[in-house]
N, C-alpha and C positions, 0 to 999 in steps of 0.2 A: 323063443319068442320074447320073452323078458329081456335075455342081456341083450338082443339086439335093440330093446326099446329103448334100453339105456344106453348104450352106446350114439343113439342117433340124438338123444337129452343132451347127451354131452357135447355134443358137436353143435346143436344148435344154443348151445347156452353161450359157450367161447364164443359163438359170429353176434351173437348181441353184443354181449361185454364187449368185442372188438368196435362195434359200432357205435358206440355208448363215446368209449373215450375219445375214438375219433371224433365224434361232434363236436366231444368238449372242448380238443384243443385245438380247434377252428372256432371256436364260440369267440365275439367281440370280447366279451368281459376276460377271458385268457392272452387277446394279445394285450389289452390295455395292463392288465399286471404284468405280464411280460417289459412290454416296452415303460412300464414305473418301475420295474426294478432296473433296466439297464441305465436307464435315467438315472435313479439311486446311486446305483454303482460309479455311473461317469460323475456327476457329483461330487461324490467323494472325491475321486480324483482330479476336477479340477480345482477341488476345492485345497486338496494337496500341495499340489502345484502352485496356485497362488500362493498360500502360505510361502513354500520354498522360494517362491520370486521373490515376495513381500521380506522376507525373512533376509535376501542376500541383498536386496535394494536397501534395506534398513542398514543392511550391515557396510552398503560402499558409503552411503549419506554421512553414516558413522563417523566412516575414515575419513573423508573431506566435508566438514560442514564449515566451509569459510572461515576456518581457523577458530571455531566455536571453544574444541575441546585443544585449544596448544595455550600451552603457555610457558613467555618469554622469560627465564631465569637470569637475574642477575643481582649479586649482593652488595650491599650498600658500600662495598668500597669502589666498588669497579663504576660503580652506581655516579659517585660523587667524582671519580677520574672522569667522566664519560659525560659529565654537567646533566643529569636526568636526576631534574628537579620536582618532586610529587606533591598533591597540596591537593583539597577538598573544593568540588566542583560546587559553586555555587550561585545564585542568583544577581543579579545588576540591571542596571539602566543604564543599558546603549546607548550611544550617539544615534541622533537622525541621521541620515545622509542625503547628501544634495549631487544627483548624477547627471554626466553632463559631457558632450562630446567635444573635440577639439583636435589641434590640429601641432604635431610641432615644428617650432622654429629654431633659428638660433639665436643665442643670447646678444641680439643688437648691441650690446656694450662690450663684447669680447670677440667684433668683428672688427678686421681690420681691410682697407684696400691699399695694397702697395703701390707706390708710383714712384720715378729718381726723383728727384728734385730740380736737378735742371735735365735741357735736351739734349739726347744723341744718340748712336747708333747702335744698336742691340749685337754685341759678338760675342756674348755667352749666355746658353741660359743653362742653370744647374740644378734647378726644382721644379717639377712636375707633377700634374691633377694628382692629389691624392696624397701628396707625402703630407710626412709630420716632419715638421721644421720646427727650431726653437728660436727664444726673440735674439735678435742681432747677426742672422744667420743668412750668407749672402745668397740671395736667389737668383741673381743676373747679374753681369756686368757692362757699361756701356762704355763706348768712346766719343767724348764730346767736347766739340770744340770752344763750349764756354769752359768746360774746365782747363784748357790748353791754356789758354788767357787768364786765368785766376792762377796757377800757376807761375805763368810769365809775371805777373804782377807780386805774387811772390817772391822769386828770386829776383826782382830789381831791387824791392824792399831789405831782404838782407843782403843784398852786394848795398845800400845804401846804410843800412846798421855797422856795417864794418866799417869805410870810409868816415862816418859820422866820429866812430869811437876810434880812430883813429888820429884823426884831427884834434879829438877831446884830451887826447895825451899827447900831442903835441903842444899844445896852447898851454897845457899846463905845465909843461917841462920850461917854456919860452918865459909863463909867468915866474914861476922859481928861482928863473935866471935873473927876472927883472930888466926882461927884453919886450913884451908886451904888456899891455896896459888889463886889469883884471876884470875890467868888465866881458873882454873878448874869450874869457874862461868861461862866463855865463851864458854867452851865447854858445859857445861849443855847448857845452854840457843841455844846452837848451835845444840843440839840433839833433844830439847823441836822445832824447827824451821823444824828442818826436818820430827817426826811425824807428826805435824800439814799437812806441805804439802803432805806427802803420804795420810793421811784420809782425804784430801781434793779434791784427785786425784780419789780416791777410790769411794768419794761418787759421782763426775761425771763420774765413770762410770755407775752406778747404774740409774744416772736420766736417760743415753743417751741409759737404756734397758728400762726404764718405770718405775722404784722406785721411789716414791714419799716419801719424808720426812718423813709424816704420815706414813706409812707401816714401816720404819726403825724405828719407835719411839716406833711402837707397840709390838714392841721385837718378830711377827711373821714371818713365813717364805711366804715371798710375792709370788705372781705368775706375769708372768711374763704379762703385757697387751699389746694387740695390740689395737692403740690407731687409730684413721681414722685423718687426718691432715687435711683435708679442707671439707666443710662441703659439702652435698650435695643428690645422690640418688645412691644406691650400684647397678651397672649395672651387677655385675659378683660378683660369690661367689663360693669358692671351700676350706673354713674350713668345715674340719668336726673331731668332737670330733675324740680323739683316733689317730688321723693321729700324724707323726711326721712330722716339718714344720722348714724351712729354711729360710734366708736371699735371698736365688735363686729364692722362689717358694710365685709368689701371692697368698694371702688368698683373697682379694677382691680387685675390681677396684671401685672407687668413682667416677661418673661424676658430676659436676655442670652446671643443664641443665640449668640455668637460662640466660643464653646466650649459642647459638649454632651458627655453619659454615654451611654456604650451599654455594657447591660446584658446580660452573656451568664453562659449555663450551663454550668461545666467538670465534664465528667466524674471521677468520685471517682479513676479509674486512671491523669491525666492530671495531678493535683494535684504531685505530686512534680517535673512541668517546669513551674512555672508559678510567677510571684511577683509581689511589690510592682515596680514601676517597668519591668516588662518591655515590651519593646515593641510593638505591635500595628498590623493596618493591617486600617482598617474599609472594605466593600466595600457598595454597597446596588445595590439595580434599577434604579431610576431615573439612576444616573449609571455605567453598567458600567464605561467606560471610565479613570471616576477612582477614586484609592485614597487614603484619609485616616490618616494617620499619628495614630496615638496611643498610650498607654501606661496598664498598670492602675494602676489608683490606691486599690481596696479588694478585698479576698478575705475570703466570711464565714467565720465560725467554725464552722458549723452546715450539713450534710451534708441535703438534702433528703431525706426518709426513703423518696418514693418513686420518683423520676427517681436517686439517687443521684448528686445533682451539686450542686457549690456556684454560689452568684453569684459574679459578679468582675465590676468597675465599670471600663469603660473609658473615660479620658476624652481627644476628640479636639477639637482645632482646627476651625474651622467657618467658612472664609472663605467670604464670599458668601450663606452659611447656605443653602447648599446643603442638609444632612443636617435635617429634619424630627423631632419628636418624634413617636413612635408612629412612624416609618417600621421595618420589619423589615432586618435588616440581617448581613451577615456577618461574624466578624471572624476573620484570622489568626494564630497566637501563634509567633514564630519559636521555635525552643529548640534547646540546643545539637546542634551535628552530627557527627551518629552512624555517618555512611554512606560507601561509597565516593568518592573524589572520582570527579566526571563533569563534560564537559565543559559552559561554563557560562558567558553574557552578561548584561551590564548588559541590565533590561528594555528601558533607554530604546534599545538599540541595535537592537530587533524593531521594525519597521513591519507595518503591514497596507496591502493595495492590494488589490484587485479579490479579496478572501477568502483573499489567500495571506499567511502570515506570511515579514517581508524582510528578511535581511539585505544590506548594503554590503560587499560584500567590495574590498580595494583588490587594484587588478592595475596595478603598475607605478606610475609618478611619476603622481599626478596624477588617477587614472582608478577609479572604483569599479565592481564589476559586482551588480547587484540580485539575490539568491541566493534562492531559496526554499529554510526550513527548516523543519523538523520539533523541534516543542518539547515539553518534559517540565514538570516542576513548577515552581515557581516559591517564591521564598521569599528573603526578605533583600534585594528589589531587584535579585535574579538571576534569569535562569531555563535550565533543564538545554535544551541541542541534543542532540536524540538524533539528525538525518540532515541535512545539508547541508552541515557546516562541519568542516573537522579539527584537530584541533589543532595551534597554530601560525600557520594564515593569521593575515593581516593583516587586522582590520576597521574598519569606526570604530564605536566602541561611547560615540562622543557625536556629534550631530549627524546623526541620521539622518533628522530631519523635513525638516531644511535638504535632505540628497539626495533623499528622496522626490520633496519639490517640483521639486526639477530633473530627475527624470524624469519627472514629469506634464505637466512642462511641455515638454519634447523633445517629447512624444508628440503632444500637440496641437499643437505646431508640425509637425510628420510628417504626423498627418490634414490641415492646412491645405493642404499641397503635395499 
């Protein structure tokens, strides 16, 4: 009766304890440390994980940070072949600027409109819209009947100069003999004087249509040319074979674009920084990158009544003839400076790369580092650093195109490997 009592002890002690721990880990407070440790756990790991992201983001940023960590080698010989000029960036007082729109023309003084000189019939034309012709160079030919007759009247004049001096050695052989009386030598010699000057009169008129020596020698009947007088680019053309053509009526206009006017409007309250011979730098659309140096060369007298602004004529250099007439254009007027100095670089020592503006800073013998800066106004072939640069460093504020190229070209030697 005992072991049985214990044996049934036994069995109801194990269904407690069974029931015991089952509540417990149904109990709130066991899932809530359940689900804080799994928390914990994931934690950790994304805490991991960021890390490993952070870690390999840090590490690409590394490898391209806008050329933070490259720099440009090159030794003061190659330095000096290569014109990359270094000098310490410093403070100045910029020019004001006076900006101002405009339009361009061409240089009214170095247009020309061709016409013949006298009239006749258009049978050649040898220049067309658009060429470059130089001065004295025939654009057309005509055939005309006052030159037929200027002609005519040239060859009577030397069939009359020979006859004259003809007679002139005759009368003097007759006086020699003391067969003629010696006044009749003065009048020969006086008539031999007067052909001379009419076939002398005759054959300028010939040169002042276009008859060159040559053509009169060739015993043919010349035509008449139209010759272009300064050299340049035919902006207008209106011969055409067949037409008949006048001293009234242009056959071409000639510009010589190598110098043009751009025409801008100064404000009446602007007038007082502004003169004769000042200097200017013209900007257009089509070539943003380039700036054309020029200077005014007229100011009117006469205040627009309703824009209240005058003309001023600016005239600029035009290699290549880049600048267009009728192109819209901008121009600069430096005037004197008014302002605090700030600190302030040769343009030409700004590069652009991948949309960032670059300076070269030099770091030690030899070695430049590509700086991105932050730029202000521009004026005088300077222009103001408002963030990247302090005053003092070392840059090269010549040859910066030469560095550029040698970091573009490191770079692609880097992608290559």
């Amino acid at each position: 009766m005992n072991k049985k009592g214990i044996i049934i002890g036994l069995i109801l002690a194990i269904a407690l304890g069974g029931g015991v721990a089952y509540r417990l880990a149904n109990s709130p407070a066991a899932g809530e440390r359940a689900e804080h440790a799994e928390h914990a756990e994931a934690g950790h790991g994304d805490e991991n994980k960021e890390g490993q992201a952070e870690g390999k983001e840090d590490k690409e940023h590394g490898g391209h940070d806008g050329h933070a960590e490259k720099l440009v080698k090159m030794t003061a010989e190659i330095q000096k072949k290569n014109g990359v000029v270094v000098a310490a960036a410093k403070k100045l007082q910029m020019p004001g600027v006076i900006s101002a729109t405009g339009k361009v023309e061409a240089n009214a003084d170095r247009i020309a409109h061709v016409s013949p000189r006298i009239s006749g019939k258009i049978v050649a034309v040898r220049a067309s819209l658009g060429d470059s012709v130089g001065a004295g160079q025939v654009l057309a030919t005509l055939d005309s009947v006052e030159l037929g007759e200027a002609l005519s009247r040239y060859h009577q004049s030397k069939t009359r100069l020979s006859l004259a001096q003809s007679n002139m050695e005759r009368v003097k052989a007759l006086v020699d003999k003391k067969i003629a009386a010696r006044k009749e030598i003065l009048q020969a010699e006086t008539d031999f004087k007067t052909a001379q000057t009419e076939l002398h009169t005759d054959q300028e008129r010939l040169a002042l249509y276009g008859v060159s020596a040559g053509d009169l020698k060739a015993g043919r009947k010349p035509l008449l040319p139209v010759r272009s007088p300064i050299g340049g680019v035919i902006t207008e053309k209106h011969a055409i074979v067949g037409e008949l053509s006048d001293p009234a009526k242009s056959l071409y206009t000639i510009a010589d674009l190598s110098s043009v006017w751009v025409l801008v409007d100064i404000h009446e309250k602007d007038l007082v920084k502004v003169r004769r011979g000042q200097a200017a730098t013209v900007m257009v659309n089509a070539f943003p990158a380039a700036k054309f140096r020029g200077r005014i060369t007229y100011l009117a007298d006469v205040v627009d009544e309703a824009t209240r602004t005058i003309k001023a004529r600016v005239e600029v250099a035009n290699p290549g003839r880049k600048l267009k007439p009728e192109m819209f254009a901008t121009v600069e007027l430096a005037t004197a400076a008014d302002a605090p100095a700030v600190l302030a670089v040769p343009e030409e020592a700004v590069q652009e790369l991948e949309g960032k503006k670059l300076i070269f800073v030099a770091e030690g013998e030899g070695a430049f580092e590509p700086r991105a800066v932050g730029l202000g106004r521009a004026s005088g072939g300077m222009v103001e650093v408002v963030s990247g640069l302090k005053e003092g460093e070392q840059l090269a504020v010549k040859g910066g195109f030469v560095l550029k190229s040698e970091l573009q070209k490191g770079e692609i030697e880097g992608h290559d490997h």
